[in-house]
MMTF fields as JSON, N, C-alpha, C and O atoms, coordinates in Angstrom:
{
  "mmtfVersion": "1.0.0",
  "mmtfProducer": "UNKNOWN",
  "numBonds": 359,
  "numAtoms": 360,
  "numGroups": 90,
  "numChains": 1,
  "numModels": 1,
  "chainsPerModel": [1],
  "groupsPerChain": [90],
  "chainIdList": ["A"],
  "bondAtomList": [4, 2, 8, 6, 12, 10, 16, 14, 20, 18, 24, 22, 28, 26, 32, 30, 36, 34, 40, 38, 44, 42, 48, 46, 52, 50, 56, 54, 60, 58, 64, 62, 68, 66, 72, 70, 76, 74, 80, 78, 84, 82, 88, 86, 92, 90, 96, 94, 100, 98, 104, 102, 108, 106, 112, 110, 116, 114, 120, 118, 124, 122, 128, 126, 132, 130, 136, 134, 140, 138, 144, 142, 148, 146, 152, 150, 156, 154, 160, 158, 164, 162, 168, 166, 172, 170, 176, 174, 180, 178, 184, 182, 188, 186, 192, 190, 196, 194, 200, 198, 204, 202, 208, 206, 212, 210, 216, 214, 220, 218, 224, 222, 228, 226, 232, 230, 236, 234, 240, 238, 244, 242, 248, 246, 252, 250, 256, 254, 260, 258, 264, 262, 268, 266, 272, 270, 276, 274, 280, 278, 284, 282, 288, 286, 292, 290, 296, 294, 300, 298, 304, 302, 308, 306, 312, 310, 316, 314, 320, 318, 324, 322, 328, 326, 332, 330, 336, 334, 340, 338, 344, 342, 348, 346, 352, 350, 356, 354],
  "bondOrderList": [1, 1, 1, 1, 1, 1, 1, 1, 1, 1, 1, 1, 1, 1, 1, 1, 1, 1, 1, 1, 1, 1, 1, 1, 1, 1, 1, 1, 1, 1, 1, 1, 1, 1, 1, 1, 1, 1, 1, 1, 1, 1, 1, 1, 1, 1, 1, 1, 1, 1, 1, 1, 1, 1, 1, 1, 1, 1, 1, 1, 1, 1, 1, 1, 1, 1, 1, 1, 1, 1, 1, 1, 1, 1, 1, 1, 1, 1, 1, 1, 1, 1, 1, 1, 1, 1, 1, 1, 1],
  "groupList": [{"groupName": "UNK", "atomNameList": ["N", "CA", "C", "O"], "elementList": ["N", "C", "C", "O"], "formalChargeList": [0, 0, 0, 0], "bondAtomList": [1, 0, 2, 1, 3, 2], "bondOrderList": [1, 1, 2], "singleLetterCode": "X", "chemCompType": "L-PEPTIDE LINKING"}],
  "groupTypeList": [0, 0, 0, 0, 0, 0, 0, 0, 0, 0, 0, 0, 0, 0, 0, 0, 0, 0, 0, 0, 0, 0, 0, 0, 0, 0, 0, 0, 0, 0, 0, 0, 0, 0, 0, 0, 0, 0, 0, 0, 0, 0, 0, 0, 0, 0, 0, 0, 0, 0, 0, 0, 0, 0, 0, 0, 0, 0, 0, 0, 0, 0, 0, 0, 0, 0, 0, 0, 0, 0, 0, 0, 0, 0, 0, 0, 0, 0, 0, 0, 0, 0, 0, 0, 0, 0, 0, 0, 0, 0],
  "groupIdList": [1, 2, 3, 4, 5, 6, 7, 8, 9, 10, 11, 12, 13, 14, 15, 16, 17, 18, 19, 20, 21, 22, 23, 24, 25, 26, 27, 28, 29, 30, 31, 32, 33, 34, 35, 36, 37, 38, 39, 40, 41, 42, 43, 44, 45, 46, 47, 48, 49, 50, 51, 52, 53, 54, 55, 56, 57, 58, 59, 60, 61, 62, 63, 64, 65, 66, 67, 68, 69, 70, 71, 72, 73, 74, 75, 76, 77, 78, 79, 80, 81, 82, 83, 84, 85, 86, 87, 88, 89, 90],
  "secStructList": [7, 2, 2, 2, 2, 2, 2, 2, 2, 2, 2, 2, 2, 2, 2, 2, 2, 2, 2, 2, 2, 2, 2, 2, 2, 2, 2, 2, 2, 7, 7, 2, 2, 2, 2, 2, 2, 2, 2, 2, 2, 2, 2, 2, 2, 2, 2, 2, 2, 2, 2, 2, 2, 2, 2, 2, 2, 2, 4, 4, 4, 1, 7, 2, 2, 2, 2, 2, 2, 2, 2, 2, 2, 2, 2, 2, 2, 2, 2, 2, 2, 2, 2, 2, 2, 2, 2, 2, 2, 7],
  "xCoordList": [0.827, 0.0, 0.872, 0.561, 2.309, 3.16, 3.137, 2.479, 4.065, 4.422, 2.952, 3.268, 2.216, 1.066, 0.69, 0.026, 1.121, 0.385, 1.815, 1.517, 3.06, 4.41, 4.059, 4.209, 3.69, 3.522, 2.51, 2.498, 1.36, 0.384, 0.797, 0.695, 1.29, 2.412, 3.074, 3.046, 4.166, 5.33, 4.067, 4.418, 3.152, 2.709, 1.54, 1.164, 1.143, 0.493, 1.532, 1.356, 3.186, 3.861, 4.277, 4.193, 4.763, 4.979, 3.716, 3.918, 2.443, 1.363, 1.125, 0.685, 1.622, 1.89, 2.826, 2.528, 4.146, 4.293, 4.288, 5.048, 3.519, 2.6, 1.74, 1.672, 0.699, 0.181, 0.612, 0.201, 2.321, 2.495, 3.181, 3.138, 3.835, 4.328, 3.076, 3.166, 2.037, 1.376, 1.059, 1.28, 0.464, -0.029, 0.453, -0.081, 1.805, 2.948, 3.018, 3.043, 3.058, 2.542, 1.156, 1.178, 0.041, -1.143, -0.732, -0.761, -0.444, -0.233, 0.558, 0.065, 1.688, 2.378, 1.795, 1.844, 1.168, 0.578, -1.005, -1.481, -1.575, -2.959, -3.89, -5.001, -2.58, -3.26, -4.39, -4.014, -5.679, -6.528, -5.834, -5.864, -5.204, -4.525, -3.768, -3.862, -2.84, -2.242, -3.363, -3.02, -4.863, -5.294, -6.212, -6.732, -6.235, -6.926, -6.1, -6.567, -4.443, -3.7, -3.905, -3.957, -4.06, -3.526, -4.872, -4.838, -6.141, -7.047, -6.921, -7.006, -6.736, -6.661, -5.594, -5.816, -4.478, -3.515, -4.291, -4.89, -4.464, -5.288, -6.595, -6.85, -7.285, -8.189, -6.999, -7.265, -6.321, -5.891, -4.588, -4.027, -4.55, -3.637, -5.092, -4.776, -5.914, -7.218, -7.307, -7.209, -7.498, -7.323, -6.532, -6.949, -4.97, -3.864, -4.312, -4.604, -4.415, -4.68, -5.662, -5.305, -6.788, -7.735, -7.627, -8.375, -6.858, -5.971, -4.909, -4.552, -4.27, -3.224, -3.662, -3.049, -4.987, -5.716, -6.738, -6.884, -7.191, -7.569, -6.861, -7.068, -5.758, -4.174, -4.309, -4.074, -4.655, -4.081, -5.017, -4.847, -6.296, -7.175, -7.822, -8.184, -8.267, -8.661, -8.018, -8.685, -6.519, -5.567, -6.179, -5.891, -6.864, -7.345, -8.138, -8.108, -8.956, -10.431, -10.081, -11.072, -8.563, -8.178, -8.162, -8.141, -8.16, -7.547, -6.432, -6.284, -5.648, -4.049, -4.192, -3.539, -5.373, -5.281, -4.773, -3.879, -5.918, -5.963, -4.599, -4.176, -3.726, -2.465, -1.384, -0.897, -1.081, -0.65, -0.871, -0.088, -2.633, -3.249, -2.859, -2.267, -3.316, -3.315, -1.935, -1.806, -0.835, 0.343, 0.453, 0.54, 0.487, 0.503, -0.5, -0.417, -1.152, -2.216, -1.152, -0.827, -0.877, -0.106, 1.249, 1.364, 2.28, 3.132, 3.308, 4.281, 2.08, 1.408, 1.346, 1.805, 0.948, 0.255, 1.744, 1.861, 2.736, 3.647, 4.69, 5.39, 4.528, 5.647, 4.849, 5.458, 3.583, 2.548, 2.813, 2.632, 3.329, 3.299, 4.571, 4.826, 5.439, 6.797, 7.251, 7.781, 6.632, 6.918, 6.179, 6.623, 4.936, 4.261, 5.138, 5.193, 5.678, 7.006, 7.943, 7.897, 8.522, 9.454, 9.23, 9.979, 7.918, 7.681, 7.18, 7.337, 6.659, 6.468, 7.588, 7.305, 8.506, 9.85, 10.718, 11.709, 10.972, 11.671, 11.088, 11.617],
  "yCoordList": [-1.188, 0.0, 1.253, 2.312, 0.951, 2.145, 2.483, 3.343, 1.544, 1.59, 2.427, 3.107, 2.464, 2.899, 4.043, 4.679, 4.568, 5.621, 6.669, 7.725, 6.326, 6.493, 6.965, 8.131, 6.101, 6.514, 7.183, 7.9, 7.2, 8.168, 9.839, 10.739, 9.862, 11.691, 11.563, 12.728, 10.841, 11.074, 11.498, 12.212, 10.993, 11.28, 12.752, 13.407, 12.91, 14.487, 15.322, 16.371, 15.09, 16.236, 16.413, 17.455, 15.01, 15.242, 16.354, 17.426, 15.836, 16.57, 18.069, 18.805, 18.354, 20.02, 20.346, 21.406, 19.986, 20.562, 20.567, 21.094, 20.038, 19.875, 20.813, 21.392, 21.1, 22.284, 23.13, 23.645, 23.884, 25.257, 25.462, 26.47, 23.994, 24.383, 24.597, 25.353, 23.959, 24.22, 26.495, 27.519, 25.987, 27.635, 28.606, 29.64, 28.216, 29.526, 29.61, 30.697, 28.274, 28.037, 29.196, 30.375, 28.307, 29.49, 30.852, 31.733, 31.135, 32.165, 33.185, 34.279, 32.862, 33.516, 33.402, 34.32, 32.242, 32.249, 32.023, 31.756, 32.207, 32.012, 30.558, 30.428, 29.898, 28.795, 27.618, 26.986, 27.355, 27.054, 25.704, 25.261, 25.025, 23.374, 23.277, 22.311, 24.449, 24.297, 24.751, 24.395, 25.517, 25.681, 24.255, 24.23, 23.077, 21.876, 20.971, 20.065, 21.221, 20.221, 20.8, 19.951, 22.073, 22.422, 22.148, 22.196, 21.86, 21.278, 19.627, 18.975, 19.113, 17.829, 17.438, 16.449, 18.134, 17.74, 18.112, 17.158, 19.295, 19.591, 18.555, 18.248, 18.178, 16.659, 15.669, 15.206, 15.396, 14.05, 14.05, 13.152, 15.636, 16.27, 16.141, 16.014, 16.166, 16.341, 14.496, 14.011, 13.906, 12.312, 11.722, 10.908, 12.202, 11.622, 11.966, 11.006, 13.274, 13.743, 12.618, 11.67, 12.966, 12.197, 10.621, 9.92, 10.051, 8.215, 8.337, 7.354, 9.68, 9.528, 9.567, 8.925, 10.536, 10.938, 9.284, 8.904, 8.706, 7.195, 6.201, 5.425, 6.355, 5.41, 5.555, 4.521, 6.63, 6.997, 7.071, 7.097, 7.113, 6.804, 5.852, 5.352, 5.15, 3.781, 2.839, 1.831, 2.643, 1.515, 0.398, -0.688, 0.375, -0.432, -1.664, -2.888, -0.598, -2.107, -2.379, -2.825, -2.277, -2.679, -3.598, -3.528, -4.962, -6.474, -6.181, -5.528, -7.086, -8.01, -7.999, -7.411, -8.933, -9.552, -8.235, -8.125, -6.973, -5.94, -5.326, -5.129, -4.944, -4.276, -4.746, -3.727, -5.484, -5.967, -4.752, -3.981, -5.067, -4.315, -2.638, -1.941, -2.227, -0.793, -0.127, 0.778, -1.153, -0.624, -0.418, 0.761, -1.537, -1.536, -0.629, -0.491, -0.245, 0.581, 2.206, 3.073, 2.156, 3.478, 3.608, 4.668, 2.522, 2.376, 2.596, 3.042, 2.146, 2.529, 4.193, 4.728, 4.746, 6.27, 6.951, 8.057, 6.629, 7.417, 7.372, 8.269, 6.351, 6.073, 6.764, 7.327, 6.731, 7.715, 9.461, 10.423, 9.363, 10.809, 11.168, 12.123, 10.675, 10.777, 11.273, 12.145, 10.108, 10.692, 11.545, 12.015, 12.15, 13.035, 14.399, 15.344, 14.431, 15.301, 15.521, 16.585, 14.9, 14.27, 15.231, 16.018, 14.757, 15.078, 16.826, 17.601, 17.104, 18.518, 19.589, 20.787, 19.25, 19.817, 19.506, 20.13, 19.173, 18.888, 20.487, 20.561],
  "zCoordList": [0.0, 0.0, 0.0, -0.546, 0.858, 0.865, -0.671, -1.257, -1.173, -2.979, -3.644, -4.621, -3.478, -4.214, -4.003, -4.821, -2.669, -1.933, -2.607, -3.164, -2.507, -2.905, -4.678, -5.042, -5.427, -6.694, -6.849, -7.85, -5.98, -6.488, -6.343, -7.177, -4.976, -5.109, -5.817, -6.214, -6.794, -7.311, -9.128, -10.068, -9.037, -10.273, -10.33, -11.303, -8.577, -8.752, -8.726, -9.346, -7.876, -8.308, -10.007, -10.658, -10.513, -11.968, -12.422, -12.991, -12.038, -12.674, -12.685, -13.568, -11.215, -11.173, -11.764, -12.314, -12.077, -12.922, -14.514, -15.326, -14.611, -16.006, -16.295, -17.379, -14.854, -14.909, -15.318, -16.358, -14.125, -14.292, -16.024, -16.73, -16.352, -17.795, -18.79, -19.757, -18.519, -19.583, -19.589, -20.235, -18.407, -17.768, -18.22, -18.622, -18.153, -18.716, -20.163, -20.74, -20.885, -22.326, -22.597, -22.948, -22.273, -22.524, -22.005, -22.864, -21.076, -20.938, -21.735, -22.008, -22.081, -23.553, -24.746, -25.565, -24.98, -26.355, -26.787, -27.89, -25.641, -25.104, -26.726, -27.239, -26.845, -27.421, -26.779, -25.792, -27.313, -26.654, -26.364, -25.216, -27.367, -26.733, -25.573, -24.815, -25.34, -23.842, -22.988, -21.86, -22.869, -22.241, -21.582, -20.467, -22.648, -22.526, -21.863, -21.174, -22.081, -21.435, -20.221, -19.331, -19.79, -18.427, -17.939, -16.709, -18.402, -17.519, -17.526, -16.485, -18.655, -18.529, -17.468, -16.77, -17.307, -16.11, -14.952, -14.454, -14.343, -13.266, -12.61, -11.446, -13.947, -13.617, -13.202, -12.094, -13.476, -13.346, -11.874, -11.247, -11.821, -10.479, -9.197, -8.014, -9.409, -8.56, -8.044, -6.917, -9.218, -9.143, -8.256, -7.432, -8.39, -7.902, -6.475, -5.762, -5.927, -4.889, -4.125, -3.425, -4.427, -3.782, -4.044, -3.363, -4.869, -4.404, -3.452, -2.802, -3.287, -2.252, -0.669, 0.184, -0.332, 0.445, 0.9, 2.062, -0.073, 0.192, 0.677, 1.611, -0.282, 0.249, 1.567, 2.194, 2.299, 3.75, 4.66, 5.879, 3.912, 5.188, 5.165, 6.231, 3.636, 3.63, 3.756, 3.988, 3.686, 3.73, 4.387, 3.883, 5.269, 6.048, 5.505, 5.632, 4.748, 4.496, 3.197, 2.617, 2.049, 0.778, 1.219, 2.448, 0.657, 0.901, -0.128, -1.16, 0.765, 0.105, -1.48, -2.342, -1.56, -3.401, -4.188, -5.028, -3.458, -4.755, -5.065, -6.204, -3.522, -3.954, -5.208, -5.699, -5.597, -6.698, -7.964, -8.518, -8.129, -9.098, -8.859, -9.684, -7.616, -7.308, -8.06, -8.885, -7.267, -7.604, -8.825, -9.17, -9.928, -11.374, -12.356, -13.576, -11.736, -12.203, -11.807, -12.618, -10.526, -9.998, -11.049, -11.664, -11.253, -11.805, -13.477, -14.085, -13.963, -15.347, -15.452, -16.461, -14.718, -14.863, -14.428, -14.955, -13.724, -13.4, -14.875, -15.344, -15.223, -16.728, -17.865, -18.775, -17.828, -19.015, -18.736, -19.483, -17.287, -17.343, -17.384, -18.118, -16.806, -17.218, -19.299, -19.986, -19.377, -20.922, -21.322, -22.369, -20.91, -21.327, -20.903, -21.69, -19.878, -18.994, -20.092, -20.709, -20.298, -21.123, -22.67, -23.249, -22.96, -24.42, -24.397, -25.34, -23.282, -23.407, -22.905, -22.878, -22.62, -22.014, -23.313, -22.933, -24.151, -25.022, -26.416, -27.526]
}
């Protein structure tokens, strides 16, 4: 549950700053596509938040079986955003 709770912040901080790059994008060039990434990140910064906030107060009543999944599901979204990092910093 640590590992999960662990990747779900490491992928809302990637996500903020996804936000502020996009932000600063629209903001210089008030293109409506960085204005869609910087909400589509902000949804998915809202997401991370509230799985990290569950991680920590529901830990309790997850069963065993599911962590496996959680993680790989957490581990999936941190490597999607990484390169999304990746590809908009370049």
């Amino acid at each position: 549950m640590d590992a999960s709770l662990y990747t779900a912040a490491i992928s809302a901080a990637l996500l903020l700053g996804l936000i502020l790059t996009y932000a600063k994008v629209y903001r210089d060039t008030r293109a409506q596509f960085s204005l869609g990434l910087t909400i589509f990140a902000a949804i998915l910064f809202a997401q991370n938040i509230l799985a990290v906030y569950s991680f920590v107060t529901m830990s309790p009543f997850i069963g065993e079986p599911f962590l496996p999944y959680l993680l790989g599901i957490n581990i999936a979204q941190v490597l999607g955003i990484l390169v999304l990092f990746r590809t908009t910093l370049r």
